[in-house]
C-alpha atoms as a printed R data frame, in Angstrom:
    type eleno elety resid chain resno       x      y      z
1   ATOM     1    CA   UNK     A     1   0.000  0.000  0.000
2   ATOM     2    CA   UNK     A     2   2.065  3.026 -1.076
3   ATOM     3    CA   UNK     A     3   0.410  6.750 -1.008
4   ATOM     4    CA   UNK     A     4   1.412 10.153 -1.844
5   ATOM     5    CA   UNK     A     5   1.286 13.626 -0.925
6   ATOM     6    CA   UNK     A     6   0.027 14.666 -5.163
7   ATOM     7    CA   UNK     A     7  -3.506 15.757 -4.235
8   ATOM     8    CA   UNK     A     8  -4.817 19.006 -4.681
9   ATOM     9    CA   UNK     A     9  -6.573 19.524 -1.532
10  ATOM    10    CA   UNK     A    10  -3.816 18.111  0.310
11  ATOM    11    CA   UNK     A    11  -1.733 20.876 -0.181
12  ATOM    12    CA   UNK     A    12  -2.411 22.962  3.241
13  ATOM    13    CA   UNK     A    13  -2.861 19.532  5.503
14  ATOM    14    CA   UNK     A    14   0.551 18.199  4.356
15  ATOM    15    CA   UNK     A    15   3.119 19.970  6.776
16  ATOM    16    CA   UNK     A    16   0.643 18.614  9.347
17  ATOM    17    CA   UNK     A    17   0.436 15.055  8.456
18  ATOM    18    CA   UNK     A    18   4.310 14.966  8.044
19  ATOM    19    CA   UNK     A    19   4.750 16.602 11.537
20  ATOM    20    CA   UNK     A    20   2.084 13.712 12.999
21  ATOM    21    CA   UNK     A    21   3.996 11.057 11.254
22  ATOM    22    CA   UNK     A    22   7.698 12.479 12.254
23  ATOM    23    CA   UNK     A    23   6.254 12.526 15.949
24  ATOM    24    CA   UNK     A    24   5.195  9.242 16.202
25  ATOM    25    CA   UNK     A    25   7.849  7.572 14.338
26  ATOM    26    CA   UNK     A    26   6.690  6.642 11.215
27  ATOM    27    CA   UNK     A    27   8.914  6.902  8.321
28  ATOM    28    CA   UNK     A    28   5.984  6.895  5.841
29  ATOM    29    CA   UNK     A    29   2.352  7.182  5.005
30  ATOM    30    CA   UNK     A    30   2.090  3.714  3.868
31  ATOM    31    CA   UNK     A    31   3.609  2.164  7.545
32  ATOM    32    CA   UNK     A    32   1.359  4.469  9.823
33  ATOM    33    CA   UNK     A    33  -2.040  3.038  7.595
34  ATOM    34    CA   UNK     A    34  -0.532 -0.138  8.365
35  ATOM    35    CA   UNK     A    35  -0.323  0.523 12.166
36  ATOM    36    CA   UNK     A    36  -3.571  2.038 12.544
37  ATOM    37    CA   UNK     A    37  -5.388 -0.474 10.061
38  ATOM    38    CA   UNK     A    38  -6.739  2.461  7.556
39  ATOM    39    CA   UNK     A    39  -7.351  1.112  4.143
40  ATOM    40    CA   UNK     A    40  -6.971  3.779  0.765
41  ATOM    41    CA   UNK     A    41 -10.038  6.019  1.212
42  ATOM    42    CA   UNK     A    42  -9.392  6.606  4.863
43  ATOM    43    CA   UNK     A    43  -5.979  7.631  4.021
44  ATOM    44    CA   UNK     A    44  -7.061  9.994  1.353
45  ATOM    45    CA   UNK     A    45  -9.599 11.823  3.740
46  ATOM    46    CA   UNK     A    46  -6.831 12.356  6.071
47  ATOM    47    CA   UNK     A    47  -4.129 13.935  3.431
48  ATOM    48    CA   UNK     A    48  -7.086 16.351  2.760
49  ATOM    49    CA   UNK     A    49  -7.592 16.922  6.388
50  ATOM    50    CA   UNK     A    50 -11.108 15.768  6.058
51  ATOM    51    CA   UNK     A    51 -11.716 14.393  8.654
52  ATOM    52    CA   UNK     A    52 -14.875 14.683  9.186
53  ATOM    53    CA   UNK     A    53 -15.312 12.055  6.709
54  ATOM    54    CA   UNK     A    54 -13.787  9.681  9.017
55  ATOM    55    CA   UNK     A    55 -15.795  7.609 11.047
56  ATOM    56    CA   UNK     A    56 -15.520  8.309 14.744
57  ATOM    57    CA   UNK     A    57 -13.959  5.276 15.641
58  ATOM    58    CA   UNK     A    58 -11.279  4.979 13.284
59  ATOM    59    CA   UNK     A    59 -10.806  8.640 13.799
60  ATOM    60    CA   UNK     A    60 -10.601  7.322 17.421
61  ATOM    61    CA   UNK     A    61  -7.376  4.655 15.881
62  ATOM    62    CA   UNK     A    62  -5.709  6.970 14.125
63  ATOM    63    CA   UNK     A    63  -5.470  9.430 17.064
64  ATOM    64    CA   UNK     A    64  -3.683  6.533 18.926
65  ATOM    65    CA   UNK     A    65  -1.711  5.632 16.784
66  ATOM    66    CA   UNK     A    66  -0.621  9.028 16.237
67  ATOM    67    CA   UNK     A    67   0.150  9.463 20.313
68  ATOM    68    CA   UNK     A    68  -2.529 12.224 20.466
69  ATOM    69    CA   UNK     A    69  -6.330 12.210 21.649
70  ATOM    70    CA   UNK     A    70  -9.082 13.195 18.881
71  ATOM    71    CA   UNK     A    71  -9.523 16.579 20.120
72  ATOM    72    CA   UNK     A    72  -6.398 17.164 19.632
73  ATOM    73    CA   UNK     A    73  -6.058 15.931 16.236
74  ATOM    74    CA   UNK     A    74  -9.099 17.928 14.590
75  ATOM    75    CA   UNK     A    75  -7.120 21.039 16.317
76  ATOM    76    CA   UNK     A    76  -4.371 19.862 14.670
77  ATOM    77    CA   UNK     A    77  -5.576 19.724 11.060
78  ATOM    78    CA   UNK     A    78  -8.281 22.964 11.825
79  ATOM    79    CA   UNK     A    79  -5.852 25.873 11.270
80  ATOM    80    CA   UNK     A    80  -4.335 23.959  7.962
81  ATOM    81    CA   UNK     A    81  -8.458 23.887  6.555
82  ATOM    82    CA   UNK     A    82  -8.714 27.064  4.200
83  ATOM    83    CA   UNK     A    83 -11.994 28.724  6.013
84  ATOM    84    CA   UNK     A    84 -12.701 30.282  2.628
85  ATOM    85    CA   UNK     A    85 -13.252 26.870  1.463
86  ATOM    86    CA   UNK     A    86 -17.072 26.749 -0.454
87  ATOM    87    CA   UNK     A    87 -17.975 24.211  2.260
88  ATOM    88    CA   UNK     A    88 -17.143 25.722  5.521
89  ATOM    89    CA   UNK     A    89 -20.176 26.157  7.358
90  ATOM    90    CA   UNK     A    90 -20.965 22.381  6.845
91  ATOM    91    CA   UNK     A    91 -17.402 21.316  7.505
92  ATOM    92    CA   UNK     A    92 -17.333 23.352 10.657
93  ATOM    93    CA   UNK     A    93 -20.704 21.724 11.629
94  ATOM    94    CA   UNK     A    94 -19.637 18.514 11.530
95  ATOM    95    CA   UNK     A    95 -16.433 19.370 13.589
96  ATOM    96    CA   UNK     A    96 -18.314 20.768 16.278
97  ATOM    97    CA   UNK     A    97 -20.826 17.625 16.026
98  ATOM    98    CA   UNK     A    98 -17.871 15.439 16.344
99  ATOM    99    CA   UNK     A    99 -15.761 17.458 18.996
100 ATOM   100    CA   UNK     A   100 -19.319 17.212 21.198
101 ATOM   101    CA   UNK     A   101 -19.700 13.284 20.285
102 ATOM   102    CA   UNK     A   102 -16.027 12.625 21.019
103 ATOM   103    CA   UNK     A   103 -15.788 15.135 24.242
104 ATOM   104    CA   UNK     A   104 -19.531 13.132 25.521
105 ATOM   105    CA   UNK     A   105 -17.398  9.350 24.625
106 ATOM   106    CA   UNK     A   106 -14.526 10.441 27.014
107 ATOM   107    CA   UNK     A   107 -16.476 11.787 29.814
108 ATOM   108    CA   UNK     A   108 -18.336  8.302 29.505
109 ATOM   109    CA   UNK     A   109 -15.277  6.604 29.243
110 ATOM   110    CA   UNK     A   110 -13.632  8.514 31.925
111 ATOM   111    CA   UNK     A   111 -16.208  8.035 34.330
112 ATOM   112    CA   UNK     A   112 -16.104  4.073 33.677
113 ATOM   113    CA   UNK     A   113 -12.852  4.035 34.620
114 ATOM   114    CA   UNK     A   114 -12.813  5.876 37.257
115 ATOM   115    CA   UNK     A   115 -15.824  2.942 38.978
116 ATOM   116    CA   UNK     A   116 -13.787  0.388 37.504
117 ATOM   117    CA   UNK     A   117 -10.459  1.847 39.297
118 ATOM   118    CA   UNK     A   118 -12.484  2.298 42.775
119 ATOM   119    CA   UNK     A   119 -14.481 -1.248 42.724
120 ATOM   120    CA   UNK     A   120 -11.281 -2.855 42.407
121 ATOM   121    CA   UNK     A   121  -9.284 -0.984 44.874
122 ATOM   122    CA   UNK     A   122 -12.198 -0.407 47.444
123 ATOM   123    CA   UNK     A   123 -10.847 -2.698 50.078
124 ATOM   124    CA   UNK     A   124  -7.893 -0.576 49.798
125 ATOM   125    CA   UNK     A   125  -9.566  3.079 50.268
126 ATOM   126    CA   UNK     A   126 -11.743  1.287 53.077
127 ATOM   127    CA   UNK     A   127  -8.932 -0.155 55.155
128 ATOM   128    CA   UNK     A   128  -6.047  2.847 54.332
129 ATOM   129    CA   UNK     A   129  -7.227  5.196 57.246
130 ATOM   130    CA   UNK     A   130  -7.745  2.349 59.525
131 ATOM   131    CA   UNK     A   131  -4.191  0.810 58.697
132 ATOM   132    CA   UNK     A   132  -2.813  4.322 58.785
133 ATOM   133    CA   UNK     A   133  -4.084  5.132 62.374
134 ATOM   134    CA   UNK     A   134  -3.259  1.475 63.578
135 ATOM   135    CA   UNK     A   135   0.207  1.863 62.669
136 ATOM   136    CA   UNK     A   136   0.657  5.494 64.046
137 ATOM   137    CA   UNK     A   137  -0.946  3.651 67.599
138 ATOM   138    CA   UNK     A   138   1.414  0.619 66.538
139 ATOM   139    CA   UNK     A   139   4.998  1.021 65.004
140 ATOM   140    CA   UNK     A   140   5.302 -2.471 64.640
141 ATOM   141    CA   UNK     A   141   2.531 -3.068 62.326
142 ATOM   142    CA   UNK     A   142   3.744 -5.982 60.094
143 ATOM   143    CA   UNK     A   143   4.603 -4.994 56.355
144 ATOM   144    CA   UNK     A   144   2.421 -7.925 55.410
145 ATOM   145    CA   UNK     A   145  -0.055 -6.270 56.530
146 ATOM   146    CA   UNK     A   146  -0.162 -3.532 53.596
147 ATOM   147    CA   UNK     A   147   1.192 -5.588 50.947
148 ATOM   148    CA   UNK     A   148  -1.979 -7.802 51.198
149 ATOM   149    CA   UNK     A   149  -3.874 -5.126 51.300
150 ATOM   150    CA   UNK     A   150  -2.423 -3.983 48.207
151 ATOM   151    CA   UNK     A   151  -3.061 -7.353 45.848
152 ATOM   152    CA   UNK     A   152  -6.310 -6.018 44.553
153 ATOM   153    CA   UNK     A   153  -4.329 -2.682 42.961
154 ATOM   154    CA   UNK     A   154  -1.523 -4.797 41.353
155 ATOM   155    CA   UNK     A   155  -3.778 -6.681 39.779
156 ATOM   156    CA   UNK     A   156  -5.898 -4.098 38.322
157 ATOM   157    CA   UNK     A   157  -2.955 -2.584 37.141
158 ATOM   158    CA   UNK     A   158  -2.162 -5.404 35.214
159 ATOM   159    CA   UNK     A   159  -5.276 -6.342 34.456
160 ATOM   160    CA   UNK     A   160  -5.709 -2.960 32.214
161 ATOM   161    CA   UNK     A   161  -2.434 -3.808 30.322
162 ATOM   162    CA   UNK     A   162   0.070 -2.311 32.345
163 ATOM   163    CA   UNK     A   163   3.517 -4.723 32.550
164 ATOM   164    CA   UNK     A   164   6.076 -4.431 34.639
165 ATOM   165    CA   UNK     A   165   9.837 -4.636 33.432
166 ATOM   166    CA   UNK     A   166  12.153 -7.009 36.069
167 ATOM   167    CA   UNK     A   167  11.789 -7.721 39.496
168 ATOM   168    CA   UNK     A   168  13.797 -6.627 42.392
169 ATOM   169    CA   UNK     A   169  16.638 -8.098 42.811
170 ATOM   170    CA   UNK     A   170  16.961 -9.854 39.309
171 ATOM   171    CA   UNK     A   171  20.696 -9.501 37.409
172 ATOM   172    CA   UNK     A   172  19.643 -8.893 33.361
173 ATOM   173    CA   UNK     A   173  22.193 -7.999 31.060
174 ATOM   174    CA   UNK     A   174  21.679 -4.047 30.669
175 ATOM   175    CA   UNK     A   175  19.852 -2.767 27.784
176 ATOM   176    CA   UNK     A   176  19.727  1.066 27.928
177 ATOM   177    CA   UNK     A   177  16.148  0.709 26.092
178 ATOM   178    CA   UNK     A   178  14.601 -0.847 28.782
179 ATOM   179    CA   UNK     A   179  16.886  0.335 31.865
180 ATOM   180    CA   UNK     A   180  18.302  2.976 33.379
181 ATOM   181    CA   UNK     A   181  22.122  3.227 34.913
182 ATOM   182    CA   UNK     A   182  25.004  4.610 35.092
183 ATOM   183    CA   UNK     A   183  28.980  3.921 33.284
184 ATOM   184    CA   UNK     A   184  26.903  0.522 32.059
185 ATOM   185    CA   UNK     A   185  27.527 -1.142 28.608
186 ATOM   186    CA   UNK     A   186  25.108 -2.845 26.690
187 ATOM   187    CA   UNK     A   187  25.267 -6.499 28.038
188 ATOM   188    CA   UNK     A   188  26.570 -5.678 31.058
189 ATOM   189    CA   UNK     A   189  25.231 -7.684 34.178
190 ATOM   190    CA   UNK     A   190  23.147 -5.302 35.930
191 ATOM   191    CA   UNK     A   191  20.670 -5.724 39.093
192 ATOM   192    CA   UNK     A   192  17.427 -4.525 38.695
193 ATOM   193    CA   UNK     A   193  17.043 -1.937 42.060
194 ATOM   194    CA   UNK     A   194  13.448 -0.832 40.763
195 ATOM   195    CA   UNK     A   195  10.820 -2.234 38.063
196 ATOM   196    CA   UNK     A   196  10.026 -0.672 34.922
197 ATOM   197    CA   UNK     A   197   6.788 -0.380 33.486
198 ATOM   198    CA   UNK     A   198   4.980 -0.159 30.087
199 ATOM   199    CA   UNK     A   199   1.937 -0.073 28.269
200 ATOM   200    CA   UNK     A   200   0.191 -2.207 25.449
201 ATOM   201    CA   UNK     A   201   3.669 -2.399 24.418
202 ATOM   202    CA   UNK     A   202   4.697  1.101 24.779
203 ATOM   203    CA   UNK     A   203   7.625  2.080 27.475
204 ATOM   204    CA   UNK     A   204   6.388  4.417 30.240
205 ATOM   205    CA   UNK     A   205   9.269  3.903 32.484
206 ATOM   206    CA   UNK     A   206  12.597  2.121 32.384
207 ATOM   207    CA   UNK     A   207  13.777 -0.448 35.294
208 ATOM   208    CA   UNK     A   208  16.675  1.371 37.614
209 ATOM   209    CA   UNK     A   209  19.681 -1.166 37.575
210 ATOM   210    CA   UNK     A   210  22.733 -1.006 39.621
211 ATOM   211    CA   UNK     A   211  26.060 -2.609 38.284
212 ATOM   212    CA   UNK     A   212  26.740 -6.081 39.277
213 ATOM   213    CA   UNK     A   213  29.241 -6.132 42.132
């Protein structure tokens, strides 16, 4: 699947499709439609910054695939829209339609998470200011104590798709892509003093490592 920048109306929306693609790491067109699953029409509409001819959820797609939420994306492509442009006021229309149908999604979405996040950590909000006052009367409150307590936030956490990098403790030969030390070389043994973590595949945080002796 190869595509090019020759369209008329593509002029304007170019710079901003190239800065998108630099940004994310794509080196072409053709390897981002590939990544967000966006067949030849699709691909079109977005050269021509049309995106209101993109369905909202592969608009949704190719916002995550670019790193950027849908709002952000239509104010991306926006300023690069002539406004002189014979169909404006419908254009603009269906922008606003779609900013209020996307902006409505998230708030949905949002607020989904946030029950989902506080059923599955309740024990843990209900039993924190207990534990907290029992260990201020108690000093000696075993550690056990709050790591059990804890289980049910780990596991949401992974549940989600987070993934942690290492454990404590573990020696892993050091890969500066996935941890972070000092006057290491690539391949050095290195202990793992603090996990990583990433998402879906993407890094969010590398594991600390200490050197090996």
């Amino acid at each position: 699947m190869v595509f090019g920048f020759a369209m008329d109306g593509s002029a304007r929306t170019q710079p901003v499709l190239t800065e998108l693609l630099a940004e994310a790491g794509f080196a072409s067109l053709s390897a981002f439609c590939r990544t967000a699953k966006i067949g030849r029409r699709t691909a079109r509409h977005l050269q021509e910054g049309n995106l209101a001819a993109i369905r909202l959820e592969t608009l949704r797609r190719i916002a995550v695939a670019f790193g950027v939420d849908v709002a952000d994306l239509i104010e991306r492509f926006e300023p690069a829209v002539p406004l002189a442009a014979p169909a404006t006021t419908d254009w603009q229309l269906e922008y606003e339609r779609l900013r209020a149908q996307f902006n409505e999604l998230e708030t949905h979405l949002r607020e989904a998470w946030d029950l989902a996040f506080f059923r599955r950590v309740e024990l843990l909000l209900l039993q924190l200011p207990t534990l907290r006052k029992a260990a201020d009367q108690n000093p000696d409150l075993s550690a056990q104590t709050v790591l059990d307590l804890m289980l049910p936030f780990e596991e949401f956490v992974h549940d989600v798709g987070f993934e942690t990098l290492g454990t404590p403790g573990e020696q892993v030969p050091f890969d500066p892509t996935l941890h972070q030390g000092a006057g290491l070389s690539p391949g050095e043994p290195a202990k793992i003093k603090t996990v990583g973590y990433r998402y879906r595949g993407q890094l969010l945080a590398r594991a600390r490592v200490n050197a090996v002796g």
